[in-house]
FIVO-601419 format. One line per 10 residues: number of its first residue (from 1); their letters; for each residue x negated, y, z of C-alpha. Coordinates in steps of 0.5 Angstrom, whole numbers, plus 2048, in hexadecimal, padded with zeros to 3 digits. Example, Ala and Ser with C-alpha at 12.3 -4.5 7.8 and 13.67 -1.06 7.14 Angstrom:
// FIVO-601419
1) AS) 7E7:7F7:810; 7E5:7FE:80E
***
This chain:
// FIVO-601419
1) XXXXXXXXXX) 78B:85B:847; 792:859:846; 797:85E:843; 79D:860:848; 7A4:863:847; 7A3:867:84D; 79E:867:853; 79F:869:85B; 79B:869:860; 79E:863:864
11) XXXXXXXXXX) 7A3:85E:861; 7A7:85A:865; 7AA:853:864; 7B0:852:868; 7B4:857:86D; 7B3:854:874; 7B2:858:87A; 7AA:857:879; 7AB:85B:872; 7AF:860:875
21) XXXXXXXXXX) 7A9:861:87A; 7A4:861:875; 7A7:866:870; 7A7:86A:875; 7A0:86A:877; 79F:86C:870; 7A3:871:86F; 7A1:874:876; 79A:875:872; 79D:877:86C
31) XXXXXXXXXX) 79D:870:868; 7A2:86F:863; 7A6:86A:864; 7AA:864:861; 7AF:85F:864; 7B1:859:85F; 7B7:854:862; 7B9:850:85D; 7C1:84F:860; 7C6:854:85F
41) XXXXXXXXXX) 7C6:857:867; 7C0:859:86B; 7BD:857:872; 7BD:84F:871; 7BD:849:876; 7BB:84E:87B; 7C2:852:87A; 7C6:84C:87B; 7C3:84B:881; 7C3:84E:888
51) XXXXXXXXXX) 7BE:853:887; 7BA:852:88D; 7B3:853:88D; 7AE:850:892; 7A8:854:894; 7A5:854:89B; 7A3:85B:89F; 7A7:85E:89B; 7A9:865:89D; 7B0:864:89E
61) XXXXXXXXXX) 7AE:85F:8A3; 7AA:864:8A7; 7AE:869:8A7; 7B3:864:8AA; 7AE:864:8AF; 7AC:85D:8AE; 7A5:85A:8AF; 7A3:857:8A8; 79C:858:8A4; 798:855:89E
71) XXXXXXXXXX) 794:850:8A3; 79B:84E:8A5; 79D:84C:89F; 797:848:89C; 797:845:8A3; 79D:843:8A0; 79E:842:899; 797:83D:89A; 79A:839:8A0; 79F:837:89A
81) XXXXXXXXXX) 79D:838:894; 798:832:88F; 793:834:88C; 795:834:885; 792:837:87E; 797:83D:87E; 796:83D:886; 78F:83E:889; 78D:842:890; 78B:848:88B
91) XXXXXXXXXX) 793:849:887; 797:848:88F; 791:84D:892; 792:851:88C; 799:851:88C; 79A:853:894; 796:859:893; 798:85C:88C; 7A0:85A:88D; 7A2:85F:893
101) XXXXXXXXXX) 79E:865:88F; 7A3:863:889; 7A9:864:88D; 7A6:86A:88F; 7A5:86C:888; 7AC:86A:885; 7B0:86F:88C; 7AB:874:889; 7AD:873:882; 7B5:874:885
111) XXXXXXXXXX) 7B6:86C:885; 7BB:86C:88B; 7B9:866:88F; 7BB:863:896; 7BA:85E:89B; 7BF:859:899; 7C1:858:8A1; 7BE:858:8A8; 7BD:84F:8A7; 7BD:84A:8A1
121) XXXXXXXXXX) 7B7:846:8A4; 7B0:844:8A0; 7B1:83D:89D; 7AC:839:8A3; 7AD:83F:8A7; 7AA:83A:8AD; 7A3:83A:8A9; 79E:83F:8AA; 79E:846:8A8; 7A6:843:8A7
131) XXXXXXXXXX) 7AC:849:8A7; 7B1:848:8AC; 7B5:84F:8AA; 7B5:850:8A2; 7AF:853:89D; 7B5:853:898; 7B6:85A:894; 7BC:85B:88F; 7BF:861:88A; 7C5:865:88D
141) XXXXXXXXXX) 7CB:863:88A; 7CA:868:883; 7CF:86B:87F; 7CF:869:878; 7D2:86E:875; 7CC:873:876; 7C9:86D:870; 7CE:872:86C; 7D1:86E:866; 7CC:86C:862
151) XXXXXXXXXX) 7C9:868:868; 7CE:866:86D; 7D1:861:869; 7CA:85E:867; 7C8:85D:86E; 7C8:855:86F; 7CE:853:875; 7CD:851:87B; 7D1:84E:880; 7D3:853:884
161) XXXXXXXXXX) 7D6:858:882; 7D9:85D:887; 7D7:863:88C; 7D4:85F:891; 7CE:85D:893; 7CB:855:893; 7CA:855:89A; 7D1:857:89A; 7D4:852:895; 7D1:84C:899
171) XXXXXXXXXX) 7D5:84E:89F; 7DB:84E:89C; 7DC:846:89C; 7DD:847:8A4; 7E2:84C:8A3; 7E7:848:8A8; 7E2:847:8AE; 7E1:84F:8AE; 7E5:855:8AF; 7DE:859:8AE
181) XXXXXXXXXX) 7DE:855:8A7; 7E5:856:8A5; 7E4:85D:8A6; 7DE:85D:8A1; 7E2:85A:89D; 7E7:860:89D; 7E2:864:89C; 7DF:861:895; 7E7:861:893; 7E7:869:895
191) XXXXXXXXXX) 7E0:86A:891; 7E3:865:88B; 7E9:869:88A; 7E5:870:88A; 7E1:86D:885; 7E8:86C:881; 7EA:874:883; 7E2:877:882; 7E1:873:87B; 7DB:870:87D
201) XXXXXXXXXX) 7D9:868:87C; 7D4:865:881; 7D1:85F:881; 7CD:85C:887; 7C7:857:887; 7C2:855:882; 7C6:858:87D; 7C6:85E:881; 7BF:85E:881; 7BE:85D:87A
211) XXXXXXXXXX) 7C3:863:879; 7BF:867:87C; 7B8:865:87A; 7BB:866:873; 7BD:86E:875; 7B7:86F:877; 7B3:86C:871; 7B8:870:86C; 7B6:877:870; 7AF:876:870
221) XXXXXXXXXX) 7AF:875:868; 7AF:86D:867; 7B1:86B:861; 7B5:865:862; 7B8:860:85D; 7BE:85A:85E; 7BF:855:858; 7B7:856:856; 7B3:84E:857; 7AC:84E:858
231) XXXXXXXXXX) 7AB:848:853; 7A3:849:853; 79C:84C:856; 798:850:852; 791:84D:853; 78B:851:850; 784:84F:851; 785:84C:858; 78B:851:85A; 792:851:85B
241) XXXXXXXXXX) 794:858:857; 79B:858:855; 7A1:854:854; 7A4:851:84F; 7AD:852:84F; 7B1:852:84B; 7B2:859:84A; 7AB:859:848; 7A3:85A:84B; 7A2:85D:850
251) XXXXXXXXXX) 79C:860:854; 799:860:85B; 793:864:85B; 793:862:863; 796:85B:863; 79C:857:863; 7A0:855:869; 7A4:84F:868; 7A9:84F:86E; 7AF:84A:86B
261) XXXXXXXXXX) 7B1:846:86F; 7AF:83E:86F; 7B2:838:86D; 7B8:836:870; 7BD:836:86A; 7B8:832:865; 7BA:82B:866; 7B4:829:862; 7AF:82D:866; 7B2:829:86D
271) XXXXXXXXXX) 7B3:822:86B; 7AA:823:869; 7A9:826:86F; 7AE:825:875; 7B2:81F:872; 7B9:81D:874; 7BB:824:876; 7C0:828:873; 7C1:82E:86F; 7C9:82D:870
281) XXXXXXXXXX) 7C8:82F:878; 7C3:836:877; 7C6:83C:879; 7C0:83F:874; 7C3:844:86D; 7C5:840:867; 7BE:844:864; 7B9:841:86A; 7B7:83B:864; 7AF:83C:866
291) XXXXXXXXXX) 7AD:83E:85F; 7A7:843:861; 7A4:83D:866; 7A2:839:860; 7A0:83F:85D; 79B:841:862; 799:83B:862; 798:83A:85A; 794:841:85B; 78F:83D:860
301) XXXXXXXXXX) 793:83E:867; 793:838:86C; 79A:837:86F; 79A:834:875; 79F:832:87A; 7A4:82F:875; 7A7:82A:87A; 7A9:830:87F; 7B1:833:87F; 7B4:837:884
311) XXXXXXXXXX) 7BA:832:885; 7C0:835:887; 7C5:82F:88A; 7CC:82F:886; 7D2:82B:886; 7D6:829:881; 7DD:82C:882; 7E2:82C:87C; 7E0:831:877; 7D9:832:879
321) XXXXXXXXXX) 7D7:831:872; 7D9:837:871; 7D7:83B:877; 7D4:841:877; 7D0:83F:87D; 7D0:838:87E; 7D4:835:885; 7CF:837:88A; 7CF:831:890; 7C9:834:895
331) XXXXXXXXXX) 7CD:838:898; 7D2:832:89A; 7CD:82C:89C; 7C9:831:8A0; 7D0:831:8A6; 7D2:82E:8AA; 7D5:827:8A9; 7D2:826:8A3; 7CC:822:8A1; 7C9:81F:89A
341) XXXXXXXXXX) 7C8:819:898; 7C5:815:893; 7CB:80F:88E; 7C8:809:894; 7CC:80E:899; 7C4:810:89D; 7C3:816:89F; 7BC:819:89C; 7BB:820:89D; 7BC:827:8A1
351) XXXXXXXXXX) 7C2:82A:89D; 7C1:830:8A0; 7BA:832:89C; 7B7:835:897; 7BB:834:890; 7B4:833:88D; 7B3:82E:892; 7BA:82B:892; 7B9:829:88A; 7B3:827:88A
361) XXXXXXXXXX) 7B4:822:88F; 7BA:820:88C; 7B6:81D:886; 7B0:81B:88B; 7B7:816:88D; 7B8:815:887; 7B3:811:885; 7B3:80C:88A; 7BB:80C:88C; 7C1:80E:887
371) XXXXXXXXXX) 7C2:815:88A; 7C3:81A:884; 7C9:81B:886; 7C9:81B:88D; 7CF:81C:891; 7D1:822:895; 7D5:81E:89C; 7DA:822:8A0; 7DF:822:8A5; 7E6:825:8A5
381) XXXXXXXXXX) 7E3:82A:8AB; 7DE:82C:8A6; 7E5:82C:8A0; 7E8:831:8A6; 7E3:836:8A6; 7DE:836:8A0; 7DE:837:899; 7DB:832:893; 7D8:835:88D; 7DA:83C:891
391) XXXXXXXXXX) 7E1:83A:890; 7E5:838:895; 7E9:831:895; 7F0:833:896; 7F0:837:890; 7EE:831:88B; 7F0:82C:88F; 7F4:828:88B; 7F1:829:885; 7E9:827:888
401) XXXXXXXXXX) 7EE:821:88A; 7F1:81F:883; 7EB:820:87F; 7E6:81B:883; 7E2:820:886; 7E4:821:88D; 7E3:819:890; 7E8:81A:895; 7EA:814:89B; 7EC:812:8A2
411) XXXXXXXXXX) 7E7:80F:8A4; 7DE:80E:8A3; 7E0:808:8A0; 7E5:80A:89B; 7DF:810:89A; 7DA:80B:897; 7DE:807:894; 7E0:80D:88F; 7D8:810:88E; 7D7:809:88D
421) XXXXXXXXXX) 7D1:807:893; 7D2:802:898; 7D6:804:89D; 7D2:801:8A4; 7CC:806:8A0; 7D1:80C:8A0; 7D4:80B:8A7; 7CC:809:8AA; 7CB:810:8A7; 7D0:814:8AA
431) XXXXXXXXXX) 7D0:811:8B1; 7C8:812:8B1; 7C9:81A:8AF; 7CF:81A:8B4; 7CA:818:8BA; 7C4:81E:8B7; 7CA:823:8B7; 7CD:820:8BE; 7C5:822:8C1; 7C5:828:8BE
441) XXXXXXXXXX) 7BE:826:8B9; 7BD:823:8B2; 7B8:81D:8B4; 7B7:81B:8AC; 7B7:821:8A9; 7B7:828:8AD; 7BD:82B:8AB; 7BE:831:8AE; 7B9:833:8B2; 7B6:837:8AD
451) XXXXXXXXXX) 7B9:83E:8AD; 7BA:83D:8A6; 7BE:837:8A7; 7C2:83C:8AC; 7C3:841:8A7; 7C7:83B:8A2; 7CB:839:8A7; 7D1:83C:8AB; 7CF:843:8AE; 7D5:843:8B2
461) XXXXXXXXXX) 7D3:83C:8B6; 7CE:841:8BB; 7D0:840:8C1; 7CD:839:8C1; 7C5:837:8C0; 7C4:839:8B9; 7C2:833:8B7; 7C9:832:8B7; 7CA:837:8B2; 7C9:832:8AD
471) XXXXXXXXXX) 7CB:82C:8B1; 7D2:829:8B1; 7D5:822:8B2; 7D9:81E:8AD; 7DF:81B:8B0; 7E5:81E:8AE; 7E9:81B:8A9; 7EA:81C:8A2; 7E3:81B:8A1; 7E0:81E:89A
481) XXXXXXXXXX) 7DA:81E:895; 7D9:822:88F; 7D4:820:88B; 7CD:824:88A; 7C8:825:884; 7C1:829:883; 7C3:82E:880; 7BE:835:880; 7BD:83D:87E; 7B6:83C:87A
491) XXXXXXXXXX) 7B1:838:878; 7AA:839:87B; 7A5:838:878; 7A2:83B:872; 79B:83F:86F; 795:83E:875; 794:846:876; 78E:84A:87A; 78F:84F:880; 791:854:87A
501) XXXXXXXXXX) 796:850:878; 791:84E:872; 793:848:86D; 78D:843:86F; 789:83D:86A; 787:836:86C; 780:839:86D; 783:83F:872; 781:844:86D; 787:849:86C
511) XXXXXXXXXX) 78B:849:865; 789:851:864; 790:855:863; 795:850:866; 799:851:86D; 79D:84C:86F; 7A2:84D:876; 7A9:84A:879; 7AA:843:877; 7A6:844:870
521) XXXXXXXXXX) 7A1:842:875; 79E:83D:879; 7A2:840:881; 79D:842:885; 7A1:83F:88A; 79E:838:888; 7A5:833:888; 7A7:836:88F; 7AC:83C:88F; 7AB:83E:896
531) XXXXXXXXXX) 7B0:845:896; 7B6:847:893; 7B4:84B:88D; 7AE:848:88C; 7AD:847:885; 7B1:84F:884; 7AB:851:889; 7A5:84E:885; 7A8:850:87E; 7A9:857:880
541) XXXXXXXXXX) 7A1:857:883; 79E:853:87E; 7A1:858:878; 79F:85E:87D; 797:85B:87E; 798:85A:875; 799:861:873; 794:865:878; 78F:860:875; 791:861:86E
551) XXXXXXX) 792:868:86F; 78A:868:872; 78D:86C:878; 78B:86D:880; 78F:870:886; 791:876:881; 799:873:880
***
């Protein structure tokens, strides 16, 4: 038997959201606990995200009075879902069933979440057992001083940081078109400058989200360590049982969790499994290198699904190297008077989709016409109204212009001539759109009739069919495109896992002693991501599943 440094019950590599949920567990049935990050700051990917987390039946969802159920969402997440190592019946019914008993389990724990809004649709909502409302949950926006010095300056950033909450955010692009928005806007102003008179430091989305799970986890006793790297698994006669770090070996007489994030910053990694992506265009921390995948795997465990990310569009706009998130651009092709097309000028996709999907069809095209980058096409209509990247052309105009990023002409010839396709092709495009938006229904690809096409597009396009939400005609000179690349917020595959979040062998048999969650392994989702949130959901789920099952406990917690 190895001699360690010090032991706990459950150690923890990494600290996602699953970690959190984990430590929790354990400490709840009198586990000692400890979380290793090995960055500076704590909470990962999942703090810079937005936090959302994806669970259907939840109880947020019915005490709003919606009709949801576990049914539902297998129903759903069958229809949509590949079977795949990491995803099988089993994993998504497990996850179904379990997820709304780990909401519940974390308000229990003082974990104050919410129903993120009253609508942001599931991905294929037109599929069977598909949402139309929301199962989406976040954090309440979170005082970061409750932290108090020694941890709220370790909590990893987010991107919002301000007293509101993230269905709140998303309205304010919409400022202009709504009294009861600008009123909103004055109200967050009032809460920000009563945050600079109380002294208090809030933070919203994914960060609050982990600032809060951490609070929870430091008031339960959980040992939680920054700057400490897992560089090994201890393996004994078949079992993991500690850790090696470079602060010494450390035993987990219960097991050992690994929840550190995927692959996305490790460019070696990608160019073996998804070649010809791009780390550069990660919205991943700097620490998401996927160390312990290979060591899950040297220890015996299967990756699978190595070939997945959940690509996220982005537009490279001066100073996207340096961006803290990189230029979104799904919000911009999903409205009106905007269309994607590929360097011949041909229009191949529902711009209005999933990210996910987004991304991946993007490569698919890629492999049979030039389309990485592809070209986000518009019209001086959409220039009035809408924002590129979240940011409104008038306030970069001249700069976009000047640095080549904004193409810019008079006509759609001039257009292509600067994206460089054959003007007829470009023209034959747009022409063959406007006549789709003219009878009120995409033919090729279907944008806008699902509810979540409507949720991207201009909400304050209502009172016409809401199709129509996403549909817009380009005929207004100038005309504009800004280009267009596959970005994303993870990776996605990693260790194949059981429905207790087990790292498995080839032969199926389990590797004893090592739990793997989050995006260190292989989605549960399969390559689908079918709702926001759904890679935080899963994380949050499988790391609750791991720690009962290492902790050998039933229904007491």
């Amino acid at each position: 038997m190895s001699s360690f440094d010090e032991t706990y019950d459950w150690v923890v590599a990494g600290s996602g959201a699953g970690s959190f949920v984990s430590a929790l567990v354990m400490r709840a049935a009198g586990k000692s606990v400890l979380i290793l990050e090995k960055m500076p700051t704590v909470g990962g990917t999942t703090a810079k995200s937005g936090g959302v987390i994806w669970v259907p039946n939840n109880r947020f969802m019915i005490d709003a009075g919606e009709k949801d159920s576990a049914a539902a969402g297998i129903t759903y997440l069958d229809a949509v879902c590949e079977d795949l190592p990491g995803s099988t019946h089993e994993k998504r019914l497990t996850y179904v069933t379990e997820a709304p008993k780990m909401i519940d389990f974390l308000v229990e724990q003082g974990v104050a979440l919410e129903r993120t809004c009253d609508f942001w649709p599931d991905y294929y909502d037109e599929a069977p057992g598909g949402c139309k409302t929301t199962r989406t949950l976040t954090a309440r926006y979170f005082n970061k001083k409750e932290l108090g010095p020694e941890w709220a300056d370790r909590l990893q950033p987010g991107f919002a940081h301000a007293p509101a909450r993230l269905a709140e955010g998303m309205q304010l692009p919409y400022v202009a078109k709504s009294w009861k928005i600008k009123a909103l806007m004055a109200r967050i102003g009032l809460r920000i400058l009563w945050a600079k008179v109380t002294g208090k430091d809030w933070v919203s989305a994914g960060a609050a989200l982990q600032g809060r799970m951490l609070l929870a986890a430091l008031k339960a006793g959980v040992d939680v360590r920054t700057e400490t790297p897992v560089r090994e698994l201890i393996v004994e006669h078949g079992r993991v049982t500690g850790v090696v770090t470079d602060r010494g070996r450390i035993g987990a007489r219960l097991g050992v969790l690994v929840n550190a994030g995927g692959f996305a910053q490790n460019q070696a990694m990608r160019d073996r499994y998804m070649p010809g992506t791009q780390a550069a265009w990660s919205n991943t921390p700097p620490g998401d290198t996927g160390d312990l995948h290979l060591e899950m795997e040297r220890v015996g465990g299967v990756l699978g699904q190595m070939d997945q990310m959940v690509g996220y569009q982005m537009t490279r706009m001066p100073g996207w190297e340096k961006a803290f998130v990189k230029p979104p651009i799904q919000s911009t092709t999903g409205k009106p008077h905007a269309i994607v097309v590929d360097q011949s000028g041909m229009r191949y996709m529902n711009e209005g989709g999933s990210y996910e999907l987004f991304c991946q069809t993007m490569w698919e095209r890629n492999k049979t016409v030039p389309a990485v980058p592809s070209w986000a096409v518009f019209d001086g209509n959409f220039a009035s109204e809408y924002a590129i990247g979240g940011v409104k052309m008038a306030k970069y105009y001249d700069m976009w212009r000047e640095t080549g990023y904004l193409k810019q002409a008079d006509t759609v010839k001039g257009l292509a001539e600067q994206i460089g396709c054959d003007p007829a092709v470009l023209a034959q495009t747009i022409t063959r759109w406007n006549g789709f938006v003219d009878a009120g229904r995409d033919e090729d690809f279907h944008r806008g009739e699902r509810a979540y096409d409507q949720w991207l597009g201009d909400p304050f396009r209502s009172a016409t069919p809401a199709p129509e939400r996403s549909l817009g005609r380009i005929d207004t000179g100038p005309f504009y495109a800004v280009d267009i690349v596959p970005g994303d917020v993870s990776t996605y595959g990693g260790a194949v896992t059981d429905t207790a979040g087990r790292v498995t062998r080839a032969d199926g048999s389990v590797v004893e002693g090592l739990y793997a969650c989050g995006v260190s392994s292989a989605s549960v989702m399969g390559g689908v991501y079918p709702g926001a949130g759904a890679s935080i959901g899963p994380s949050m789920a499988f790391g609750y599943l791991a720690a009962r099952h290492a902790a050998g406990i039933g229904n007491q917690i």
